[in-house]
Backbone as a chain_set.jsonl record, in Angstrom:
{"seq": "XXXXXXXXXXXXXXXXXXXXXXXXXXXXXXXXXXXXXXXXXXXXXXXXXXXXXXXXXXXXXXXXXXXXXXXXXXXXXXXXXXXXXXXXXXXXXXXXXXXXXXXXXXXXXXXXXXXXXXXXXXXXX", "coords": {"N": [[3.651, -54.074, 105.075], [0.61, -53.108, 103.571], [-1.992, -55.101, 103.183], [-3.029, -55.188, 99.298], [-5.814, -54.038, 98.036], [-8.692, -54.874, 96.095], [-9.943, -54.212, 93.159], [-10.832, -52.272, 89.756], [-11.123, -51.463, 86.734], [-12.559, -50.117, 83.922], [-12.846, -50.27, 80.448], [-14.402, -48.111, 77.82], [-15.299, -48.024, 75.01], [-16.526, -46.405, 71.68], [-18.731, -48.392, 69.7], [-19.157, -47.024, 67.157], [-17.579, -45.244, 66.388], [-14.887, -46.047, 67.319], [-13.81, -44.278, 69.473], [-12.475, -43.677, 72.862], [-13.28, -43.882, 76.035], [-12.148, -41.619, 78.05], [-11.087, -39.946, 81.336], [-10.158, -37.093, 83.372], [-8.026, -36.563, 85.648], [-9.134, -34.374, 88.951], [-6.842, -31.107, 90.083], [-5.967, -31.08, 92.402], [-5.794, -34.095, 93.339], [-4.968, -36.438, 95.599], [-3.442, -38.488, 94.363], [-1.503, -38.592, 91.346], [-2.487, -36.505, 90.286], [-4.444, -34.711, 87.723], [-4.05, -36.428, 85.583], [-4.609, -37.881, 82.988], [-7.214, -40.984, 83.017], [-8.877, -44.626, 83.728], [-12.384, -44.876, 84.089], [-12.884, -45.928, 87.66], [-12.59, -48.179, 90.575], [-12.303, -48.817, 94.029], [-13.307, -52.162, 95.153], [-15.886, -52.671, 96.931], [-17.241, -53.677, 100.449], [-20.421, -53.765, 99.288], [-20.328, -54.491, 96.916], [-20.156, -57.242, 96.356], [-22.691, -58.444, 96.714], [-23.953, -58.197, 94.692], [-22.557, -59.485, 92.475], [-20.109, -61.036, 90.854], [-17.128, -59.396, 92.299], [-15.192, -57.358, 91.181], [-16.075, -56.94, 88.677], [-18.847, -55.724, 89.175], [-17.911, -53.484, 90.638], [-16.211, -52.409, 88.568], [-18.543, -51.575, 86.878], [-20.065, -49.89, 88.379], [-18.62, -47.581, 89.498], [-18.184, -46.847, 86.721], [-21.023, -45.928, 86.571], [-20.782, -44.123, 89.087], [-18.81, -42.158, 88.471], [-19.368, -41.388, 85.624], [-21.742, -41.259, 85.314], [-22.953, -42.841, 83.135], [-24.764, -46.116, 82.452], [-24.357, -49.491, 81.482], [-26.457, -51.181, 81.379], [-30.069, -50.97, 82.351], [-32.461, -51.204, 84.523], [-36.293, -50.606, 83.624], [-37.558, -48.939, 85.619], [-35.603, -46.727, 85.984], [-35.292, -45.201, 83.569], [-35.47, -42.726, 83.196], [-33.599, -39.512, 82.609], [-33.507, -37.748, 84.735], [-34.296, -39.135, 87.096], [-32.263, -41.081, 86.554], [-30.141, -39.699, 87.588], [-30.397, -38.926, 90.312], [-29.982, -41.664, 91.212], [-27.687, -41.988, 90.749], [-26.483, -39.713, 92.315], [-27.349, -40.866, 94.609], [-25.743, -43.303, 95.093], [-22.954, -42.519, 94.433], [-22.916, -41.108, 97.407], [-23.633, -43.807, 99.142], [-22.354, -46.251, 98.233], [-23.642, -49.346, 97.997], [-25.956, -48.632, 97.166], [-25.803, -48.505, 95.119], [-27.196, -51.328, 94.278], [-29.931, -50.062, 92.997], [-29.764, -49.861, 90.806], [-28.313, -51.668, 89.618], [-30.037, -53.809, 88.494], [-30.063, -56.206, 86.343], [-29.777, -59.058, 85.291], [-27.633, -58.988, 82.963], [-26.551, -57.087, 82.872], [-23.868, -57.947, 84.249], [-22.962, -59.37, 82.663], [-20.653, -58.561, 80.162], [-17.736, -58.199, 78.129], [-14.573, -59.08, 79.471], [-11.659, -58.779, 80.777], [-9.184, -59.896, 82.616], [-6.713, -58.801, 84.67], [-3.466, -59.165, 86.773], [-1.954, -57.339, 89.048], [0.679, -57.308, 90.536], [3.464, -57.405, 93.435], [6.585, -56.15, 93.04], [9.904, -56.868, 93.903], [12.69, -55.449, 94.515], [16.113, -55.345, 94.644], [18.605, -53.993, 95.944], [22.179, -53.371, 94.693], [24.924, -52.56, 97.027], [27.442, -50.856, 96.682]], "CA": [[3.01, -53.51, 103.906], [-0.825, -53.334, 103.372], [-2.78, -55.859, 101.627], [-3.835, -54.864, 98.583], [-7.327, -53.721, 97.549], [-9.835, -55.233, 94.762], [-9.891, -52.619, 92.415], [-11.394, -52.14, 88.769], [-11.204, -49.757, 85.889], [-13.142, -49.649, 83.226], [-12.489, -49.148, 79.032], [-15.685, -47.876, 77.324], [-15.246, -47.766, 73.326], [-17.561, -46.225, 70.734], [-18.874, -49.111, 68.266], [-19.655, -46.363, 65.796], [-16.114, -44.066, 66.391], [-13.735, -46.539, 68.167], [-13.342, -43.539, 70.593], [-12.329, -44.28, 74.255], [-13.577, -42.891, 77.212], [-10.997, -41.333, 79.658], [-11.289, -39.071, 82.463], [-8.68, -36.232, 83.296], [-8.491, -36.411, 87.53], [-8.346, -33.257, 89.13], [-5.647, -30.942, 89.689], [-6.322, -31.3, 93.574], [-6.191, -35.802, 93.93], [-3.249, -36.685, 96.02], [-2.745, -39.69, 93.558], [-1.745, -38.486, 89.891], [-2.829, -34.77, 89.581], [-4.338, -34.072, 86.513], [-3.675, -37.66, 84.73], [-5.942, -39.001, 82.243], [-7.182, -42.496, 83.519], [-10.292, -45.168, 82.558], [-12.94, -44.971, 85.171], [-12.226, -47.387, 88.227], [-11.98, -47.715, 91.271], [-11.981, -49.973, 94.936], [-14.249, -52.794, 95.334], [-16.595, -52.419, 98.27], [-18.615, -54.845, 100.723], [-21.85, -54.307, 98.86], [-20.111, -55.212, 95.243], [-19.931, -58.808, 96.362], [-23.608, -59.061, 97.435], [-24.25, -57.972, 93.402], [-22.091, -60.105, 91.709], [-18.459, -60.932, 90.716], [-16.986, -57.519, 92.902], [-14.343, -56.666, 90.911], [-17.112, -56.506, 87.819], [-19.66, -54.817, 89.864], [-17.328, -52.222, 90.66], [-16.257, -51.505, 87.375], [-19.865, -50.517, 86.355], [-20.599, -48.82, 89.75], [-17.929, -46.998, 89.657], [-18.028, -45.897, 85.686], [-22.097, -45.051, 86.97], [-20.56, -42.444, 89.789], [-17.806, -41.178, 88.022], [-19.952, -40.548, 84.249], [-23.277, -41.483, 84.648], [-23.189, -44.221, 82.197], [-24.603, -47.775, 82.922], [-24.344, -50.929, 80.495], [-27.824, -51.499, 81.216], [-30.824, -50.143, 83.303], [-33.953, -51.277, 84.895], [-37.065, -49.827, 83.778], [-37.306, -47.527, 86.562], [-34.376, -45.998, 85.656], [-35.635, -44.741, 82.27], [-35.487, -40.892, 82.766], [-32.66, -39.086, 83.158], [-33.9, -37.396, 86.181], [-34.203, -40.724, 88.033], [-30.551, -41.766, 86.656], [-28.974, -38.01, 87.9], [-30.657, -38.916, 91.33], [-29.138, -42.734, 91.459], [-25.654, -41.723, 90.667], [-26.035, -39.207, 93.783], [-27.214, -41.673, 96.368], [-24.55, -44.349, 94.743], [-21.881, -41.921, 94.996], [-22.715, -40.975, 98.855], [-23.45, -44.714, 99.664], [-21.957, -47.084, 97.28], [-24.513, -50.045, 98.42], [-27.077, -47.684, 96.528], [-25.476, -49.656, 93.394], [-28.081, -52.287, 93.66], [-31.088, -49.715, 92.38], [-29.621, -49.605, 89.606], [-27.864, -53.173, 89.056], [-31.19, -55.076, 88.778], [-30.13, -57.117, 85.324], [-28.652, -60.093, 85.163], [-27.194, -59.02, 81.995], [-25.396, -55.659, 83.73], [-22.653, -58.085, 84.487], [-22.584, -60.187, 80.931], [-19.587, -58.028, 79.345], [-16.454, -58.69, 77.926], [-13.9, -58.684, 80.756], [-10.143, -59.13, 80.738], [-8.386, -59.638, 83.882], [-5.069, -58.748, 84.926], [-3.439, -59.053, 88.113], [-0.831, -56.576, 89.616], [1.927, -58.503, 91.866], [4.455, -56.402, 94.155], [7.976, -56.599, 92.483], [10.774, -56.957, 94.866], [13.369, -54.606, 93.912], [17.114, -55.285, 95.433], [19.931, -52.962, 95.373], [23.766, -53.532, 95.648], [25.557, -50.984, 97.242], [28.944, -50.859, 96.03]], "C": [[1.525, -53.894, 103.928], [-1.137, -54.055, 102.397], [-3.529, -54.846, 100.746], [-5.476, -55.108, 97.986], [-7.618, -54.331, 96.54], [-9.999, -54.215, 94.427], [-10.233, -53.443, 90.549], [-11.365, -51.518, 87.771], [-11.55, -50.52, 84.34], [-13.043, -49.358, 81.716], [-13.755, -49.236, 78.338], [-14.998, -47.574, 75.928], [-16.104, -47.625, 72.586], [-17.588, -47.75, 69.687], [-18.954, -48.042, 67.04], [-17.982, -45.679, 65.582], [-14.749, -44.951, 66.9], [-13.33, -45.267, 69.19], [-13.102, -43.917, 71.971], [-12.28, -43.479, 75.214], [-12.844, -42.563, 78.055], [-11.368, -40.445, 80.327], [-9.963, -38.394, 83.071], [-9.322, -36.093, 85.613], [-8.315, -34.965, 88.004], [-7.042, -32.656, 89.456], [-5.338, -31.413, 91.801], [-6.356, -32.823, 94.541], [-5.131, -35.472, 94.46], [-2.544, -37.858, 95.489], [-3.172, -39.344, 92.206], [-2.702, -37.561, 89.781], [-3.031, -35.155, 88.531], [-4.089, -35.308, 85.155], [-5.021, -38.473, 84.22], [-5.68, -40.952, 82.636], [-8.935, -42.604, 82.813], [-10.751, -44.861, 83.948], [-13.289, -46.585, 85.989], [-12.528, -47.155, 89.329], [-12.261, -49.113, 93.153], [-13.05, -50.965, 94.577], [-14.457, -52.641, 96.557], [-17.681, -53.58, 98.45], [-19.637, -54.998, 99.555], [-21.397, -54.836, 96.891], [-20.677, -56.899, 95.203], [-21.744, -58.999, 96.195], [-24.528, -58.711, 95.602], [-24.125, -59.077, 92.397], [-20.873, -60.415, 91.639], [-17.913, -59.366, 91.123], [-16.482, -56.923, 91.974], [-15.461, -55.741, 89.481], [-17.86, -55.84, 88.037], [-18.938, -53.731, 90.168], [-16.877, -51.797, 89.895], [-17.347, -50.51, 87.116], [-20.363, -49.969, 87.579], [-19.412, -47.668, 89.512], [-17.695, -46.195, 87.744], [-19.374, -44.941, 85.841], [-21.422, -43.869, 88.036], [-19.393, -41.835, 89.246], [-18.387, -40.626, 86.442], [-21.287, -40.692, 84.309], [-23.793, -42.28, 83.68], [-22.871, -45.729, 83.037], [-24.58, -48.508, 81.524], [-26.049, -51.205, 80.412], [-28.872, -51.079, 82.606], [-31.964, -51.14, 83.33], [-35.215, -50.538, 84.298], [-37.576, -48.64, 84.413], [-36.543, -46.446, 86.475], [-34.09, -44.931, 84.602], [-35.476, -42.944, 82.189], [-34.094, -40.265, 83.526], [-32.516, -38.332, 84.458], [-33.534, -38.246, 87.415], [-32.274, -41.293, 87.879], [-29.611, -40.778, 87.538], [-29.078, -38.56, 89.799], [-30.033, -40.001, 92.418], [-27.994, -42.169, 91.46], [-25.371, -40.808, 91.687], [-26.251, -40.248, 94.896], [-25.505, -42.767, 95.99], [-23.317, -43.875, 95.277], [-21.886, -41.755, 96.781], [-23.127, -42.198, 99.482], [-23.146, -46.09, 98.264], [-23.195, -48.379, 97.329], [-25.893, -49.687, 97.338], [-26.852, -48.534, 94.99], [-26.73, -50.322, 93.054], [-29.753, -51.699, 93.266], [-30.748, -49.599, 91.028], [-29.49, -51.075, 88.95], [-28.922, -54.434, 89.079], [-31.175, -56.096, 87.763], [-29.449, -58.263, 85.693], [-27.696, -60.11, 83.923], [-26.208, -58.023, 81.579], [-24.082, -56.535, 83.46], [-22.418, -59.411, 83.468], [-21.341, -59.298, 80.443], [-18.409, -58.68, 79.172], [-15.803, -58.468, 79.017], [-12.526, -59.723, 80.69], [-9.845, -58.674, 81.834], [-6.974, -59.817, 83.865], [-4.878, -58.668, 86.139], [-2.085, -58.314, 88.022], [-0.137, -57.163, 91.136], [2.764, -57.302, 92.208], [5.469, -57.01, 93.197], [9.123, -56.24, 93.517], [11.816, -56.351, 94.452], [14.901, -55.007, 95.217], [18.277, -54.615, 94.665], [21.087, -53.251, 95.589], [24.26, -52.525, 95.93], [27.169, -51.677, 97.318], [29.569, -50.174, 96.371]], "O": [[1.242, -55.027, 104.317], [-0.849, -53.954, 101.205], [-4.327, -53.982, 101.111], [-6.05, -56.138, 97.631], [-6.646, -54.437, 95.793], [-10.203, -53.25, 95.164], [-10.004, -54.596, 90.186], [-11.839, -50.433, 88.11], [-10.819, -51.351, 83.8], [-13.142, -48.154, 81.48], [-14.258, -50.352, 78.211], [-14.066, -46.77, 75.932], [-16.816, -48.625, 72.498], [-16.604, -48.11, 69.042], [-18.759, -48.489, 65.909], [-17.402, -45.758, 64.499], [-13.637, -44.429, 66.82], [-12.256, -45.485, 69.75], [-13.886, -44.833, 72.223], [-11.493, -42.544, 75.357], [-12.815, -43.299, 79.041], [-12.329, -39.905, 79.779], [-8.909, -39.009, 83.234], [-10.27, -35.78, 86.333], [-7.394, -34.319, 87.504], [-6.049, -33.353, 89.246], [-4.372, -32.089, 92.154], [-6.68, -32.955, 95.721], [-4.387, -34.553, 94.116], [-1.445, -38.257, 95.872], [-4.295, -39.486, 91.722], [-3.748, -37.814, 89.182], [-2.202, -35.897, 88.004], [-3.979, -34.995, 83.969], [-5.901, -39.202, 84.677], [-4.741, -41.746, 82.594], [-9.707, -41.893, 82.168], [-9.968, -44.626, 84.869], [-13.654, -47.679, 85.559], [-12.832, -45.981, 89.541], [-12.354, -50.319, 92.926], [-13.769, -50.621, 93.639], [-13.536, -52.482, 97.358], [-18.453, -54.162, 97.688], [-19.764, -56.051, 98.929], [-22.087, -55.354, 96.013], [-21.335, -57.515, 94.365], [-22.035, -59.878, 95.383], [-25.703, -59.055, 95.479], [-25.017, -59.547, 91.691], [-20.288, -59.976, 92.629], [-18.181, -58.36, 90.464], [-17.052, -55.885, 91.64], [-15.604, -54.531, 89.308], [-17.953, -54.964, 87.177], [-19.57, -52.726, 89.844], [-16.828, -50.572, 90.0], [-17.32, -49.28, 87.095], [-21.493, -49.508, 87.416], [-19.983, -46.602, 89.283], [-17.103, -45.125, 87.608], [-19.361, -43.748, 85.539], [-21.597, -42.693, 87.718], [-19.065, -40.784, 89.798], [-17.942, -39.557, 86.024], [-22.002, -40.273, 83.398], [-24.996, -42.371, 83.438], [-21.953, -46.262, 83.661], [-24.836, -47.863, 80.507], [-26.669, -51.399, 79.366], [-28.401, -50.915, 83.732], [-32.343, -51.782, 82.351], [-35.06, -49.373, 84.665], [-37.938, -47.595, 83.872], [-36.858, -45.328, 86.882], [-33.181, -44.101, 84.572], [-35.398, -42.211, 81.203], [-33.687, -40.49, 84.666], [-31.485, -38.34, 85.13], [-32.759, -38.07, 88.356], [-31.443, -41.682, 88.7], [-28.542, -41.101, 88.056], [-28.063, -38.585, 90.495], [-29.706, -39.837, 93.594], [-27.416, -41.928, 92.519], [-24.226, -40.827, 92.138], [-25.51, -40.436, 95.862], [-24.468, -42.784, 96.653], [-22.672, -44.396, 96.187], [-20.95, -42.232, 97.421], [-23.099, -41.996, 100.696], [-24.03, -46.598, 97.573], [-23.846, -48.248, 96.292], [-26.644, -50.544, 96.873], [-27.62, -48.972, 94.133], [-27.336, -50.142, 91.998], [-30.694, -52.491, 93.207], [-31.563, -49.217, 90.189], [-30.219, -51.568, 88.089], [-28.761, -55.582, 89.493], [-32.021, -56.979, 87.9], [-28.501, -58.229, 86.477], [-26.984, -61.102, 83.765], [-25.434, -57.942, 80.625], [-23.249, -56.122, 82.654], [-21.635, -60.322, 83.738], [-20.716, -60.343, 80.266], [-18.033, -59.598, 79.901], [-16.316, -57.621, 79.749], [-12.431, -60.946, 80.593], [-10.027, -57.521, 82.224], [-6.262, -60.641, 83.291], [-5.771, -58.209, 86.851], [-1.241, -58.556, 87.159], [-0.479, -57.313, 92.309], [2.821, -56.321, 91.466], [5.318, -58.1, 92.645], [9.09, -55.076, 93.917], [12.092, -57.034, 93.466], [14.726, -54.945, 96.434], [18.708, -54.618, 93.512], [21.323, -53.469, 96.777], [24.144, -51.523, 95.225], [27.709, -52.645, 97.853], [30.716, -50.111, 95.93]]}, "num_chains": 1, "name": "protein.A"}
């Protein structure tokens, strides 16, 4: 069996609405057609060289899947400039760190959970 991946996902909540951000996958993924999920997704080399990965890939990964960061650089200030990050990011993940220049990006609340294999045995009778 393959070791499992560092992986991440994401819950964004309105302070003003309590609303919660989900994302409907297409109909086309080969994991979970069409299934509303939070935005998530592996951790990659260049997470680490950011910060805590699994954290860094949350907010990398809610930046290429909505375009929303936690917090921005100056540079970053026009939406033009953000539309342009979230393409290189997406086609090289590494690209993260034009964006992740705070030290305060990876301040958030953060609840961890871990997912363990479960060993499943059958009697056959």
């Amino acid at each position: 069996m393959a070791a499992w991946k560092a992986a991440s996902s994401i819950i964004v909540v309105s302070r003003s609405t309590g609303r919660v951000l989900v994302m409907q996958r297409g109909a086309g993924a080969k994991f979970m057609p069409n299934a509303l999920v939070f935005p998530g997704g592996v951790a990659t080399p260049s997470d680490e060289k950011l910060g805590p990965p699994t954290k860094i890939a949350a907010l990398r990964e809610l930046f290429e899947e909505t375009g929303l960061i936690i917090d921005h650089h100056e540079s970053a200030a026009t939406s033009k400039n953000l539309m342009e990050l979230q393409e290189k990011t997406k086609d090289n993940p590494e690209n993260f760190k034009l964006v992740c220049c705070s030290s305060r990006l990876v301040q958030f609340y953060s609840r961890v959970s871990y997912l363990r294999p479960v060993l499943v045995h059958q009697s056959i009778g």
